[in-house]
C-alpha positions in Angstrom: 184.0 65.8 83.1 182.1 64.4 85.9 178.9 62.2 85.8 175.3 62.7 87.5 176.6 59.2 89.3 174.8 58.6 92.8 176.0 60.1 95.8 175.7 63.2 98.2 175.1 65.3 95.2 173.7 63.7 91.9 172.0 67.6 90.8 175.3 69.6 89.8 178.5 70.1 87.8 181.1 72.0 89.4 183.0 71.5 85.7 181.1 72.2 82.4 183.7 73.1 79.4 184.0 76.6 78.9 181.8 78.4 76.3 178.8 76.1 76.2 175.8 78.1 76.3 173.2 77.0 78.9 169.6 78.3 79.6 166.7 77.8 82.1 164.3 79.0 79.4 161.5 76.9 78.6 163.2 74.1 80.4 162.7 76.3 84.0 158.6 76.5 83.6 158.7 72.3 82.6 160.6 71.6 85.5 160.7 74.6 87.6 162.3 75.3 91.1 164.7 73.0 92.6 165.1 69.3 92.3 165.3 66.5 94.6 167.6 63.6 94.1 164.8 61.3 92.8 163.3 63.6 91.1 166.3 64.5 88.7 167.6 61.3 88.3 163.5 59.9 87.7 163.4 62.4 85.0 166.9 62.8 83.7 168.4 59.2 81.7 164.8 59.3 80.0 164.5 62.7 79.4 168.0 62.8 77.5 166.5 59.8 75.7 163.6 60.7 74.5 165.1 64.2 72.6 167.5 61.2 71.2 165.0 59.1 70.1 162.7 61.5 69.2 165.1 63.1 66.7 165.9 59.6 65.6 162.6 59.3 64.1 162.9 62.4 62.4 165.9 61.1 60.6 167.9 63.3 62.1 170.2 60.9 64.1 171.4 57.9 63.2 171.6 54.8 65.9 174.9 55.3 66.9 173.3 58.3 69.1 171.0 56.9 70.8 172.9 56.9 74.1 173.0 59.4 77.1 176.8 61.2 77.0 178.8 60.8 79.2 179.8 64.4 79.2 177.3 67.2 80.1 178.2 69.2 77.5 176.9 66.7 75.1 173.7 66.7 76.9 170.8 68.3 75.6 170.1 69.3 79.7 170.9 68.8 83.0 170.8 70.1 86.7 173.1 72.8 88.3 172.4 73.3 92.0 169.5 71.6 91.4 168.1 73.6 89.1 167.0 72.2 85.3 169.3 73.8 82.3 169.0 73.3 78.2 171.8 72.9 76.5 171.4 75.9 73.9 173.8 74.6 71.4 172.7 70.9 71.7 169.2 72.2 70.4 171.0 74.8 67.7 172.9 71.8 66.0 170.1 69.6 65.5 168.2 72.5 64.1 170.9 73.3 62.0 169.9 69.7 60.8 166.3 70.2 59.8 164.6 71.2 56.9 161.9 74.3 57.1 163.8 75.8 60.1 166.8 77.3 61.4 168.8 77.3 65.0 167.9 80.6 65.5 164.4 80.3 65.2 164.1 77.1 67.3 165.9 79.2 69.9 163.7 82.1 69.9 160.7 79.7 69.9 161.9 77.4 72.8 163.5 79.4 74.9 161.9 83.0 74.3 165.3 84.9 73.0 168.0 84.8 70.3 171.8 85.8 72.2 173.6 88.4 70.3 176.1 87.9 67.6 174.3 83.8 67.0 174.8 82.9 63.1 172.7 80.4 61.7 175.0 76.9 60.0 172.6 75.1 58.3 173.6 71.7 56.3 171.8 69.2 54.0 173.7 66.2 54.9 170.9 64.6 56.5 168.0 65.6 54.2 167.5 62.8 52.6 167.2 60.6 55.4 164.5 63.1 57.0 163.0 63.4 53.8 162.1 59.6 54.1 161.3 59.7 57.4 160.4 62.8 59.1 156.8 63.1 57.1 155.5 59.7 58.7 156.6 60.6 61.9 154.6 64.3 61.9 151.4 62.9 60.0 151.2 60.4 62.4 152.2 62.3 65.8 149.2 63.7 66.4 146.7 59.9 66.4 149.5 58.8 68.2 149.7 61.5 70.8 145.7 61.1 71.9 145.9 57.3 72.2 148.7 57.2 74.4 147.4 60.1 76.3 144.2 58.0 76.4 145.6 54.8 77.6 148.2 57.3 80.3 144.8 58.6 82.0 143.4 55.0 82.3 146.8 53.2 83.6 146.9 56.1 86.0 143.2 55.5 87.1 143.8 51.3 87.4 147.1 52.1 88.9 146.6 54.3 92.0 144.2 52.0 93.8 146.6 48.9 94.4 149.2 51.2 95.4 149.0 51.5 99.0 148.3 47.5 99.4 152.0 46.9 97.5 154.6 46.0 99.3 158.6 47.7 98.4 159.1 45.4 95.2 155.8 45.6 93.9 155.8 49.8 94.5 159.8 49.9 93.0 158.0 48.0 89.7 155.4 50.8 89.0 158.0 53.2 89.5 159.8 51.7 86.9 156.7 51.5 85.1 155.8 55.2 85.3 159.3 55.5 84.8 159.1 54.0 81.1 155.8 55.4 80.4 157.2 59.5 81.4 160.2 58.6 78.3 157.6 57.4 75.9 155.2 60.5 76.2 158.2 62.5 76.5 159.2 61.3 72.7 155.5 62.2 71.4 155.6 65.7 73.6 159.2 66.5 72.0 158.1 65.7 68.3 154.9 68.0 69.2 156.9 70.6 70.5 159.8 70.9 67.5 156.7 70.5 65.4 154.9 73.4 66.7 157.6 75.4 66.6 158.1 74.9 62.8 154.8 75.7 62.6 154.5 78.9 64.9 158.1 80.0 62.7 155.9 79.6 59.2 153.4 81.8 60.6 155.8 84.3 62.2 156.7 84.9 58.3 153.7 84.8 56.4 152.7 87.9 58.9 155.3 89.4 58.9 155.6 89.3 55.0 152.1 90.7 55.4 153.0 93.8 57.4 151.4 92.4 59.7 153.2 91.6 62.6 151.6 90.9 65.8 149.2 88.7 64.3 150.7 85.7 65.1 149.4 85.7 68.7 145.7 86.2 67.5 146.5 83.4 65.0 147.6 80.8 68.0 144.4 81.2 70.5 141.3 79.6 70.9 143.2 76.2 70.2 141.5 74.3 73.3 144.2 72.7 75.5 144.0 71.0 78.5 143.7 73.8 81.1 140.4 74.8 79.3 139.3 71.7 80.0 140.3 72.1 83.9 138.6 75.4 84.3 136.1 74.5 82.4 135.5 71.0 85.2 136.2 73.8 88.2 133.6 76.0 87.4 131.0 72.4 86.4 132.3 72.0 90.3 132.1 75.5 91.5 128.2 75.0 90.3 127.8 71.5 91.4 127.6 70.0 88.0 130.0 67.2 88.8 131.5 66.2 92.6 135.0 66.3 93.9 136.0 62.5 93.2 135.1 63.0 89.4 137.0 66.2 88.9 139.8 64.7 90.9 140.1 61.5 88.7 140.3 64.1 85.5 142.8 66.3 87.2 144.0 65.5 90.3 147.4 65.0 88.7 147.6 68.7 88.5 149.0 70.8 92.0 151.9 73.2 93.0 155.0 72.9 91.5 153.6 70.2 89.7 156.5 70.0 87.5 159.2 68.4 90.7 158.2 64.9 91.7 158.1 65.6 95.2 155.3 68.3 95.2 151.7 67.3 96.7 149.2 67.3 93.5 145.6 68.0 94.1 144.4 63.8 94.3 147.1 64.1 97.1 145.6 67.4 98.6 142.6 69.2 97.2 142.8 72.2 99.6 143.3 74.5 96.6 140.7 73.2 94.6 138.2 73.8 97.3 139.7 77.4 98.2 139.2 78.3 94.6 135.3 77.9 93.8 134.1 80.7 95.8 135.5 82.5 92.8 133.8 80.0 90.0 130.7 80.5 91.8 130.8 84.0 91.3 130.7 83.5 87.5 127.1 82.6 86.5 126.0 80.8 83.5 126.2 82.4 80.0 128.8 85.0 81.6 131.3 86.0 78.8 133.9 85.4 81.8 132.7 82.0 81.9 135.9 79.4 81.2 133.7 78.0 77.5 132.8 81.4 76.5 136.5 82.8 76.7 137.8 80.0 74.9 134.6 80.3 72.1 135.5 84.2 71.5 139.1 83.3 71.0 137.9 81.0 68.7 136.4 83.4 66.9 139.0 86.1 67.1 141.8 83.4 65.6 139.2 82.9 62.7 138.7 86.9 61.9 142.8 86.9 62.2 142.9 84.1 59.8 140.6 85.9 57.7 142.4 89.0 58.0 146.1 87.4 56.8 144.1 86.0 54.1 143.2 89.0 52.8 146.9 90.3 53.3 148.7 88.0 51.4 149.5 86.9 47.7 146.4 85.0 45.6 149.1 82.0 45.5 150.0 81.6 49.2 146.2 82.6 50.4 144.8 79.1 50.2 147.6 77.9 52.6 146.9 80.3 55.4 143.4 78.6 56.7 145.7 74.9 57.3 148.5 76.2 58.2 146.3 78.3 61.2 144.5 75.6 62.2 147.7 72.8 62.1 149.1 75.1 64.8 146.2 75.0 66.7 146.0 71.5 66.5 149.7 71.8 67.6 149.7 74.0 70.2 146.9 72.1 71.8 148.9 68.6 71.4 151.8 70.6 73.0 149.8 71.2 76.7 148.5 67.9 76.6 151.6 66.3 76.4 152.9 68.3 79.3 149.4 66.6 80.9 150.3 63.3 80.0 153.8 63.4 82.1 152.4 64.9 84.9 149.8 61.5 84.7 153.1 59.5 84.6 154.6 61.8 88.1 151.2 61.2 89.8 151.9 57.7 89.9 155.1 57.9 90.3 154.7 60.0 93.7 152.3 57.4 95.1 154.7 54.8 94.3 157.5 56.8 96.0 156.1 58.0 98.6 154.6 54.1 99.3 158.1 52.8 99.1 159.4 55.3 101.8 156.7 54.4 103.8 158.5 50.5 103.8 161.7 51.9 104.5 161.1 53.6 107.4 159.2 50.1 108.2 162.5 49.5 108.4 164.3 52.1 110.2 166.2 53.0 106.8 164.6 56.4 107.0 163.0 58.6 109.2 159.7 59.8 106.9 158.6 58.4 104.1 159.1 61.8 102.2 162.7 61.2 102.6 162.6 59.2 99.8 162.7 62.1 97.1 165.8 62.9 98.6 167.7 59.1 97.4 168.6 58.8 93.6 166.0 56.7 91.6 169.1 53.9 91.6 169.2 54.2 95.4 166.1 53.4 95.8 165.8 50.5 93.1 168.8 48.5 94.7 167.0 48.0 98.2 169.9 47.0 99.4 168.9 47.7 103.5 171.5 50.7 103.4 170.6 53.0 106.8 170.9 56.6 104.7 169.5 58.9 107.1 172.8 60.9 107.4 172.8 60.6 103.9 169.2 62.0 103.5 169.4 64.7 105.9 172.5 66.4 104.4 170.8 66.1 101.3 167.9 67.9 102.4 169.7 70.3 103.9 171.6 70.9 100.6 168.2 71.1 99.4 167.1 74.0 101.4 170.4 75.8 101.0 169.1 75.9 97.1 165.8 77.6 97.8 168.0 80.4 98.6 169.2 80.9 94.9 168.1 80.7 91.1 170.1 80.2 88.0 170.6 83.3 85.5 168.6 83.1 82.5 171.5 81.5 80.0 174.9 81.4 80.6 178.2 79.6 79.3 180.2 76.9 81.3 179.5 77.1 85.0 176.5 79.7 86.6 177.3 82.6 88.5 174.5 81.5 91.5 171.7 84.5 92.0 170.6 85.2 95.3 166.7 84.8 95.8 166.2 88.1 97.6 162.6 87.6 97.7 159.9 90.5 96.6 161.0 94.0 95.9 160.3 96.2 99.3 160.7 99.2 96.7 158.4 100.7 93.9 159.9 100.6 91.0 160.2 104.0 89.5 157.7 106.0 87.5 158.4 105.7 83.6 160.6 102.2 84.3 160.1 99.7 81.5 160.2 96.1 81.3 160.7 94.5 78.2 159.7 90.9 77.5 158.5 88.5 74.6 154.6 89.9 73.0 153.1 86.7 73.8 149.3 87.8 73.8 147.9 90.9 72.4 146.6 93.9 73.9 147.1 96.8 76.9 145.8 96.4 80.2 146.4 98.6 83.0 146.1 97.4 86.6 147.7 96.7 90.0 150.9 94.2 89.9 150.3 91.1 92.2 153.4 89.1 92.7 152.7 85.9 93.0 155.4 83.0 94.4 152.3 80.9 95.1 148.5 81.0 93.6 147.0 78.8 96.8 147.6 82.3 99.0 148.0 84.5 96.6 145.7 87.9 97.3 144.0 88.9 94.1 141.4 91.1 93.3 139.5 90.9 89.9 141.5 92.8 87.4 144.9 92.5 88.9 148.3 91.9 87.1 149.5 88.7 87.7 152.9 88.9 88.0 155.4 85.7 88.5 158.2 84.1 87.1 156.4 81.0 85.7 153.0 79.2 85.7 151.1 75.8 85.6 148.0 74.9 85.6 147.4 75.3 89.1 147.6 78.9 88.4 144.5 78.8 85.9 142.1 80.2 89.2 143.9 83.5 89.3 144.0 83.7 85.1 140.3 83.8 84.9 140.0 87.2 87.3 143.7 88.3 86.3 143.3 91.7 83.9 146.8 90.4 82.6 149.9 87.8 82.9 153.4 88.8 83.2 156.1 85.9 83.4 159.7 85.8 84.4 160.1 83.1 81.8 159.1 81.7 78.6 158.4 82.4 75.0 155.4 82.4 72.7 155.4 78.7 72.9 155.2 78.8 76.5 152.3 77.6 78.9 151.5 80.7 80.4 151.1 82.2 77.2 148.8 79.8 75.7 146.7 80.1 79.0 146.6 83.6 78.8 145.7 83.6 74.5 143.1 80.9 75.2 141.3 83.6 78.1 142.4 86.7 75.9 144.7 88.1 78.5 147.4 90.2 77.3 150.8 88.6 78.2 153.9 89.5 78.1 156.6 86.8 79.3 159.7 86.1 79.3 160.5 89.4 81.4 163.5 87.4 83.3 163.4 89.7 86.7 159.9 91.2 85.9 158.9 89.6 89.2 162.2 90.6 91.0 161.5 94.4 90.1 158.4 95.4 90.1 156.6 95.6 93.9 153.7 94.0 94.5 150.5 96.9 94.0 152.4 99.0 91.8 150.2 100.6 89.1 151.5 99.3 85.7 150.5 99.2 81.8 151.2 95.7 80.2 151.4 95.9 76.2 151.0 92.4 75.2 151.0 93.6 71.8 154.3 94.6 71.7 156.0 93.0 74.7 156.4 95.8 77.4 155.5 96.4 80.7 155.3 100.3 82.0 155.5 101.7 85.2 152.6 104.2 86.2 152.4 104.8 89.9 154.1 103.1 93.0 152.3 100.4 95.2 149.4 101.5 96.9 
């Protein structure tokens, strides 16, 4: 089995053994679209690190572990052409592992599905262990998780300024530095996440117990998270309650694609920001559309559901239901602002790069200085005065060749490639029905707009938005979207938690909802119970 070693293509494995499940769920909206050399290998040794060491504070691995494999298979992800995978069974054996929750329901929680015929093999082996450990490591995530998302938004604010007055050595150390400080969040963000998950799985059945399933995704809104707090700061902009610089130095980490190192975020370009408040200034003060109102009526509607599964179940188990609700809030919200605090650690790490490829090209090693996403992070750190323009430019054009196709949404061994064909030039027929995960609850009917990109997208008030994944550059078109239907993701997902915080039905995890549907079709979304219905062609 090959490694990711440098050289003309670090992002794929033409050799993966046979029968290993992979999947671009979850994984796919983290680190969506395809990567650049840097970016992979920036993200890739810490990522596969940070799952290691996370679960090494849970007491679920022992020292011995806490290496990268040199096999993919033993990975828990990786790249193939270019594009980010999980390693399904990586993730089912360490649940397997872990008290209070199975393999099959970390899988339907992460990655939004169960595959057929999956049988859960639970042992106790390392029990004990977690039992010592595990409980100081969850009562203490969550004190730990704001202070070092704290002292992330300061080092990113002292940071950028002296970056454009570093030279090559001094720009390769901070992106070492970001580097180091993307794995450490990444540890916090994993714990938060497999947390969550245990949490959003407790819930799942206590309703269900309660005949009441569907409640769950009333359970999980109004949790605050940090996309409230950016469309809460556009629309303070929109009205001229704070200035551009201010929102910027709050958010300006966010932008397109923002999950690839080499996209532009907003401090880079704020284009989008600006193209977006003629709509916040449309929503007045005290409007119930209003960014602080939605998020204080989902509030309230999480409290009647909690009320309501009260009610529901036994006199025992009812004075658990109001801390178990409002630990998953506290969860969920932890979740997105871990995904925050990386994108803090990228936003340096972009200034940094882009700096250093400004010095090579100083130095006639490359031709633009955004040539240097397309070197491997060790490339880069050897400065070694290599000339790799011909490298670089059949990278890139190995790049663009990828654009052209997507992974399936799980496989085993090595993908069968999918053609990007682009948006459907054909209504889907009357009566067709899309199934997908009921991430938010209730039916909305109203014109699909496909959306590859939110800065052009063309959206009226009311409109479906319909995409294969989100971030929270989207969060413009979510506040005049009637709906949100997603490619990928499960309950856990981001779009889902946008769209429960705005009370949006969603229904995601579709896989070719965007592929199928064409763009102004009439169509019903059920985010109650996960289906998407065709009513009229596009008009």
């Amino acid at each position: 089995m090959p490694s990711l070693s440098p050289g003309l293509d670090p992002l794929d494995n033409e050799v993966c053994a046979a029968g290993v499940p992979w999947t671009t769920g979850n994984v796919a909206e983290a680190f969506p679209g395809v990567s650049t050399a840097l970016g992979f290998t920036f993200i890739h040794q810490p990522m596969e690190l940070a799952f290691r060491k996370m679960f090494r504070g849970l007491g679920v691995f022992g020292r011995e572990q806490l290496t990268v494999p040199e096999h993919i298979e033993d990975q828990f992800w990786t790249a193939f052409a270019g594009r980010a995978a999980a390693n399904i069974e990586q993730f089912r054996k360490v649940a397997g592992l872990m008290p209070g929750t199975s393999a099959t329901a970390v899988e339907k929680q992460l990655f939004g599905y169960v595959r057929e015929g999956t049988v859960d093999d639970n042992s106790m082996r390392r029990y004990p262990i977690i039992a010592v450990k595990a409980p100081r490591a969850v009562f203490t995530v969550s004190k730990r998780h704001d202070r070092l998302f704290a002292q992330l938004r300061q080092w990113r604010l002292d940071t950028l300024p002296s970056v454009p007055d570093q030279d090559l050595a001094a720009n390769i150390a901070t992106l070492r530095d970001a580097r180091e400080r993307f794995e450490q969040i990444m540890i916090l963000h994993l714990l938060v996440t497999f947390v969550t998950s245990g949490v959003a799985d407790r819930i799942t059945a206590m309703v269900g117990a309660a005949g009441l399933t569907g409640l769950e995704a009333r359970l999980l809104s109004g949790v605050g998270s940090d996309e409230n707090e950016v469309a809460q700061d556009l629309w303070l902009l929109a009205h001229d309650k704070i200035d551009l610089p201010s929102f910027l130095d709050r958010h300006g980490y966010h932008g397109p694609e923002e999950g690839q190192l080499h996209s532009v975020s907003w401090r880079e370009d704020p284009a989008p920001v600006l193209a977006w408040l003629k709509d916040y200034r449309a929503i007045p003060d005290g409007d119930p559309r209003a960014p602080r109102a939605r998020n204080e009526e989902q509030a309230r509607i999480r409290q009647e559901a909690a009320d309501q599964l009260k009610k529901a179940v036994s006199p025992l188990n009812r004075p658990l239901v109001g801390p178990m609700v409002n630990l998953a809030a506290r969860f969920v919200a932890l979740r997105e602002q871990g995904k925050a605090g990386y994108l803090l650690a990228f936003d340096v790490a972009k200034a940094a790069a882009r700096r250093a490829g400004a010095h090579l090209v100083e130095r006639g090693l490359l031709d633009d200085a955004a040539d240097v996403f397309h070197l491997t992070y060790d490339e880069l750190l050897s400065d070694d005065g290599i000339d790799r323009r011909v490298l670089v430019k059949q990278r890139r054009a190995q790049y663009e060749e990828r654009l052209r196709f997507r992974l399936p949404q799980a496989w085993s061994g090595v993908p069968e490639l999918i053609q990007v064909t682009g948006d459907a030039t054909v209504s889907a027929p009357v009566g067709t029905t899309i199934t997908g995960v009921a991430a938010s609850g209730g039916v909305v009917e109203g014109r699909a707009r496909i959306v590859r990109d939110p800065a052009t997208a063309r959206f009226d008030e009311g409109d479906v938005l319909v995409c294969e994944t989100t971030d929270p550059s989207w969060v413009s078109l979510f506040l005049v979207a009637g709906a949100v239907v997603t490619d990928f993701g499960g309950m856990l997902s981001h779009g889902p938690i946008v769209a429960r915080e705005l009370g949006l039905p969603c229904v995601c995890g579709t896989e070719d909802g965007s592929s199928r549907l064409q763009d102004g079709q009439l169509i019903r979304v059920d985010g109650t119970r996960g289906i998407v219905e065709v009513l009229a062609g596009a008009s």
